[in-house]
DOLO-803129 format. One line per field, with one value per residue (C-alpha): residue number from 1; residue in one letter; x, y, z. Coordinates in Angstrom, 3 decimals, padded with zeros to 6 digits, always signed. Example, Ala and Ser with C-alpha at 12.3 -4.5 7.8 and 13.67 -1.06 7.14 Angstrom:
2
k [1  2]
r [a  s]
east [+012.300  +013.670]
north [-004.500  -001.060]
up [+007.800  +007.140]
// end
This chain:
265
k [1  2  3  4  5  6  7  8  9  10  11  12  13  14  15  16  17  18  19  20  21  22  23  24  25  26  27  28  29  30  31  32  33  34  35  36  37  38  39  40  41  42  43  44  45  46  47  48  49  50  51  52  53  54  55  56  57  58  59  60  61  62  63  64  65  66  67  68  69  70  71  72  73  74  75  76  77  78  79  80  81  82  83  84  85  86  87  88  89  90  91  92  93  94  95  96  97  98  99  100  101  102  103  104  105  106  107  108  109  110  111  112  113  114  115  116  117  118  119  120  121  122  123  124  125  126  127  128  129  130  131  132  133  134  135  136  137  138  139  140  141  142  143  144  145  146  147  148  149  150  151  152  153  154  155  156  157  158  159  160  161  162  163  164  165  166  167  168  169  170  171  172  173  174  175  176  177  178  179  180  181  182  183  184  185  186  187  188  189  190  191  192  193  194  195  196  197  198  199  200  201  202  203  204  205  206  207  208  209  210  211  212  213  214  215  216  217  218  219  220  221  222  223  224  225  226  227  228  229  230  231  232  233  234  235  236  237  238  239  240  241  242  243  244  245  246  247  248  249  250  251  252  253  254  255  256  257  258  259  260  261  262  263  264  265]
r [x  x  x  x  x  x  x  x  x  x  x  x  x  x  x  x  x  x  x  x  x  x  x  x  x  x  x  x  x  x  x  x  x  x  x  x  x  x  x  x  x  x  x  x  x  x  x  x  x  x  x  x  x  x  x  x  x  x  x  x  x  x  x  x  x  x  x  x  x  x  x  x  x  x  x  x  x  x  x  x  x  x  x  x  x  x  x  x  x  x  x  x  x  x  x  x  x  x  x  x  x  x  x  x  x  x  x  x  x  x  x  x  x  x  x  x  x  x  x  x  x  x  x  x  x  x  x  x  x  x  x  x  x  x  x  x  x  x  x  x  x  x  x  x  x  x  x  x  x  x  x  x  x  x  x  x  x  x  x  x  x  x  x  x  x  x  x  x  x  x  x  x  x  x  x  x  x  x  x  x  x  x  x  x  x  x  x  x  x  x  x  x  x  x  x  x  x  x  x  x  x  x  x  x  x  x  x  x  x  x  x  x  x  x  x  x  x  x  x  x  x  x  x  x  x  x  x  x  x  x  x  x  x  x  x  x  x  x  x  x  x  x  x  x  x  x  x  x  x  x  x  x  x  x  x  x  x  x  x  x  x  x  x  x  x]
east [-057.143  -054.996  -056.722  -055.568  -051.684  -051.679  -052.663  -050.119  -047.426  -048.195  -048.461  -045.338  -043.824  -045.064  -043.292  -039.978  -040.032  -040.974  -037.596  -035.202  -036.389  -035.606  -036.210  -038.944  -042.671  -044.362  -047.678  -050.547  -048.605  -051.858  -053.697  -051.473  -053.835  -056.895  -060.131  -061.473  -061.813  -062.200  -058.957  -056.806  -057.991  -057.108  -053.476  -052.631  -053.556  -051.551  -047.990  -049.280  -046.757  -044.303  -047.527  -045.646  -042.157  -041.389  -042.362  -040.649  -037.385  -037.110  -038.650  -041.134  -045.007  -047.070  -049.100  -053.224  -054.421  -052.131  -052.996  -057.034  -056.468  -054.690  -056.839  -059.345  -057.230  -056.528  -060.614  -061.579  -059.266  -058.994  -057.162  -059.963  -059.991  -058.507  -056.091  -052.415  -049.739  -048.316  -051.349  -051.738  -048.096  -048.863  -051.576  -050.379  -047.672  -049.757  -051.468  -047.754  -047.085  -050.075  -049.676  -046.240  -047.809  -050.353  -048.619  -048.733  -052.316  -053.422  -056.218  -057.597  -056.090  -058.564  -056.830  -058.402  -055.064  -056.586  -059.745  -062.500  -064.851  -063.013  -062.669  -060.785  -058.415  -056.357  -052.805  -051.161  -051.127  -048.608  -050.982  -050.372  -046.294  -045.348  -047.131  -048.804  -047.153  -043.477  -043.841  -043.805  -040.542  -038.870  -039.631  -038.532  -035.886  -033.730  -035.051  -038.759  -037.389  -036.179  -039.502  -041.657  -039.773  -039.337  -043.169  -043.110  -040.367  -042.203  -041.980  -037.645  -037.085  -035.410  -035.374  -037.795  -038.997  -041.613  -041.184  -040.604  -037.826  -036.470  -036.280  -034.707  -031.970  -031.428  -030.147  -028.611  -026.737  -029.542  -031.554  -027.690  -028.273  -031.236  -030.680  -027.770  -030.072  -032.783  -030.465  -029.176  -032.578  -033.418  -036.450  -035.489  -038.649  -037.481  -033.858  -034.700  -037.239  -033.481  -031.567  -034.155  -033.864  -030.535  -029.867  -031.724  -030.209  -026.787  -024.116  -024.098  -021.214  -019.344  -017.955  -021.497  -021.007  -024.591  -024.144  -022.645  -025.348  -028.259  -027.152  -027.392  -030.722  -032.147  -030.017  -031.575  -034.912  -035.417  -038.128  -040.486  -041.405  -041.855  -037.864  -036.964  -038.930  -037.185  -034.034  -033.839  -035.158  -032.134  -029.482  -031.147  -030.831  -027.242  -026.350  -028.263  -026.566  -029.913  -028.858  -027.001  -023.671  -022.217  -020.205  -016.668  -016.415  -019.106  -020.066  -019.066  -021.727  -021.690  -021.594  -020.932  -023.874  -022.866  -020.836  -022.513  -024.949  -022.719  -021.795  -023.386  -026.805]
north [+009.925  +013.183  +014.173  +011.136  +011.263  +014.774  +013.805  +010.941  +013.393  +015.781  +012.792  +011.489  +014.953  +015.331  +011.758  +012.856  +015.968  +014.142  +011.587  +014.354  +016.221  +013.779  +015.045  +017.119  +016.183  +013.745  +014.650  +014.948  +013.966  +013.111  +016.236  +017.370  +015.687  +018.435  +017.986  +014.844  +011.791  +009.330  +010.794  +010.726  +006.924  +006.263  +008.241  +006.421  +002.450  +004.000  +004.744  +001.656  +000.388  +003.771  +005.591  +004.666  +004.665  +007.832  +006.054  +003.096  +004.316  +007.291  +005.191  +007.563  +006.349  +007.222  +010.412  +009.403  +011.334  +009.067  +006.023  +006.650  +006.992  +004.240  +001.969  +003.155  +002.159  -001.327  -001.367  +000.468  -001.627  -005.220  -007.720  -009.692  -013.339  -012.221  -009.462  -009.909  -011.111  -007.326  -005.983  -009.047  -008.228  -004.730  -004.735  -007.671  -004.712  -002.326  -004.728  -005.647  -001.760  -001.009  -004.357  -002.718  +000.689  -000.035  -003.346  -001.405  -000.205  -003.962  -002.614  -005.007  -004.933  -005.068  -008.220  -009.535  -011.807  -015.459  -014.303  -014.014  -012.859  -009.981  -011.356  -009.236  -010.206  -008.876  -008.245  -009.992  -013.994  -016.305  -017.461  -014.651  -014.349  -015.694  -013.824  -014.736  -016.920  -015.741  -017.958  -015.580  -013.986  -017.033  -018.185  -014.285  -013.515  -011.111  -008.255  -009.084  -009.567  -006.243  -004.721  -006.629  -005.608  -002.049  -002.126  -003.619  -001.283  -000.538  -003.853  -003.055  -002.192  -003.186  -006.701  -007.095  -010.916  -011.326  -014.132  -010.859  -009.901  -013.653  -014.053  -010.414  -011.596  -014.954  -013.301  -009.969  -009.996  -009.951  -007.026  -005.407  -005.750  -004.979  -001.529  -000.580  -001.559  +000.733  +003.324  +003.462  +003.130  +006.551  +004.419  +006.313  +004.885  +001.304  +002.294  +003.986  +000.801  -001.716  +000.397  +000.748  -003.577  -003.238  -000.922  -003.845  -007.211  -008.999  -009.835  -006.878  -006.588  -003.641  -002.965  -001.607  +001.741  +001.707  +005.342  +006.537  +005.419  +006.205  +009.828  +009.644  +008.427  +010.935  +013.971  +012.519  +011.623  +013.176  +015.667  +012.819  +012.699  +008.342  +008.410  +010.561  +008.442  +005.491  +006.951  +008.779  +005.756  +003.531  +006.381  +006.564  +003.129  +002.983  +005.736  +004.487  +000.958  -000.681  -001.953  -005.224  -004.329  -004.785  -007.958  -006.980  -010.816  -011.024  -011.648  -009.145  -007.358  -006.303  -002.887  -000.091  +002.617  +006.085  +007.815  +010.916  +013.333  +014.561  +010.939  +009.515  +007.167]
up [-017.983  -018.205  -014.719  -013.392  -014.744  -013.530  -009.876  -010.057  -010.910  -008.190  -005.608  -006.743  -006.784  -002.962  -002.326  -003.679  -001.768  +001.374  +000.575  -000.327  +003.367  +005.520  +009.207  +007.385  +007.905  +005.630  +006.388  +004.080  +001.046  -000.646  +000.000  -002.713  -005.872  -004.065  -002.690  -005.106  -002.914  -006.056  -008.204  -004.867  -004.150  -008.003  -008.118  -004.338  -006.357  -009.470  -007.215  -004.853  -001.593  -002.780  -001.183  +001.823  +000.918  +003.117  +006.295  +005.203  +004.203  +006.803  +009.872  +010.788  +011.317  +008.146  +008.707  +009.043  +005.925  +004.045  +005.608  +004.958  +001.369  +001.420  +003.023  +000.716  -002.141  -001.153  -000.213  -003.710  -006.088  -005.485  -008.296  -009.910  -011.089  -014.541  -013.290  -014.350  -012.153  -012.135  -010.830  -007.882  -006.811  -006.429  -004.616  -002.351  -001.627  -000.719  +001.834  +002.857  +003.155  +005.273  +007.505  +008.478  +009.010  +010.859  +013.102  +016.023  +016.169  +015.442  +012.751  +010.375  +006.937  +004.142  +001.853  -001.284  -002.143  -002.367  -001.384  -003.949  -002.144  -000.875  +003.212  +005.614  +007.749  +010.629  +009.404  +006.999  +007.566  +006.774  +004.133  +002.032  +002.589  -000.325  -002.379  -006.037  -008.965  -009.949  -012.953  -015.695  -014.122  -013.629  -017.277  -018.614  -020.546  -019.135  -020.927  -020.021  -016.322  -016.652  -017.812  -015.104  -012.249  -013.119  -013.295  -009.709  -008.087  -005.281  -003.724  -004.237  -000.260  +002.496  +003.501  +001.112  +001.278  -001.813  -004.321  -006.863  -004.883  -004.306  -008.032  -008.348  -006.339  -008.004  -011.496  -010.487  -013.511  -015.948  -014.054  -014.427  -018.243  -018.133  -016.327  -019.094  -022.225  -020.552  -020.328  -023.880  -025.125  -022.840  -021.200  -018.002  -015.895  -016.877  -015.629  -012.758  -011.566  -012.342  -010.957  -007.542  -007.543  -008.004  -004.984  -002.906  -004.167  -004.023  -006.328  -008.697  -010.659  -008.947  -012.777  -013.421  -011.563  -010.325  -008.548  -011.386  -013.086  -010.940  -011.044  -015.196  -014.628  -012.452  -014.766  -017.461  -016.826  -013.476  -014.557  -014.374  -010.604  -011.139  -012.228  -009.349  -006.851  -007.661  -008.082  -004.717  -003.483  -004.218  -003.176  +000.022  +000.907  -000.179  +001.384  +004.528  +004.481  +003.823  +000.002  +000.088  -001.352  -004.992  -005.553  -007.034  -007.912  -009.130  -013.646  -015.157  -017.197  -021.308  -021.137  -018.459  -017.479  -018.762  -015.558  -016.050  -017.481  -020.006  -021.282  -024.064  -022.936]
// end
């Protein structure tokens, strides 16, 4: 297990480096974990869709070393009858992910989502668009909400259409709460997964001060490659114009994020 977390820090490590170069090259991000096949497959399905992130967010078409691990990972690690609704939703990401990265090329996506027995099909059919049950999230308390979709951050990107995403959207103020309580409790992974949804929804209170905020997070926590990944994340699309912007009308939330690293989580 300590192999593992090791070569998810170093992939995510590589995927934060590949975010904060911009015009440089993304290639071979996953080379970085070394030469075992299995504990690269099993750090790409830990970090899921974000495997991709790079490509998404800078435009650029996802380098082929990446892509075969990838595929391998969506192949390798399909959600079984029993698994959670957090670990459908990410995986029907990752098949979103490499639908989009692979459009052009036509290439059959391995997809598991509604099918048992593990049938591929060729791209991602309308079928599958919705996604699985938002149920739980729907039903959540705004702390729970909070918790859930920081655990499924990765599907928090541009234009992103999921049922996740649609329910994001629908209570922007209570993912806003939700990304100040994380803060003052220090859960920096939590905040940094709020404040990634956050960068991607509408109708967040403006009073929040989500940059201000964001930078806390990543002064705070930012040693963890999995904070700093989300976090560059959502400054890149708001710097970018690809985050729907704050509402200043909007409810106006408890309590303010800390402006800054000095201030008091």
């Amino acid at each position: 297990m300590k192999q593992l977390s090791g070569a998810v820090h170093d992939l995510a490590s590589e995927l934060v480096s590949a975010l904060r170069g911009g015009d440089h090259s993304v290639a071979g991000t996953t080379a970085s974990v070394g030469g075992d096949e299995a504990l690269t497959v099993a750090a790409v399905r830990t970090l899921g869709a974000d495997v991709l992130l790079p490509s998404t967010l800078l435009r650029r078409p996802a380098p082929e070393p990446d892509l075969a691990h990838f595929r391998e990972a969506v192949r390798a690690y399909p959600p079984g009858p029993q698994s959670s609704p957090t670990v459908a939703w990410s995986h029907w990401a990752m098949e979103r992910a490499l639908h989009r990265a692979t459009a052009g090329a036509g290439e059959a996506v391995p997809r598991h989502h509604g099918h048992p027995d593990g049938a591929e099909g060729r791209g991602a059919p309308e079928a599958d668009a919705a996604g699985p049950d938002v149920s739980a999230l729907r039903e959540a308390g705004w702390q729970a909400l909070t918790h859930q979709l920081s655990v499924l951050a990765a599907l928090a990107v541009p234009h992103a259409d999921s049922g996740v995403a649609a329910e994001a959207a629908r209570r922007p103020v209570d993912v806003s709460r939700g990304f100040v309580r994380a803060v003052r409790r220090r859960d920096w992974l939590q905040a940094a997964g709020a404040g990634r949804w956050l960068a991607v929804i509408g109708g967040v209170p403006s009073s929040l001060g989500l940059d201000a905020g964001l930078r806390f997070v990543l002064g705070m926590g930012g040693a963890d490659p999995r904070v700093a990944l989300h976090v560059h994340a959502a400054t890149l699309m708001r710097a970018d114009g690809l985050a729907t912007p704050d509402e200043p009308d909007a409810e106006a939330v408890t309590e303010r994020a800390p402006a800054d690293p000095g201030a008091t989580a």
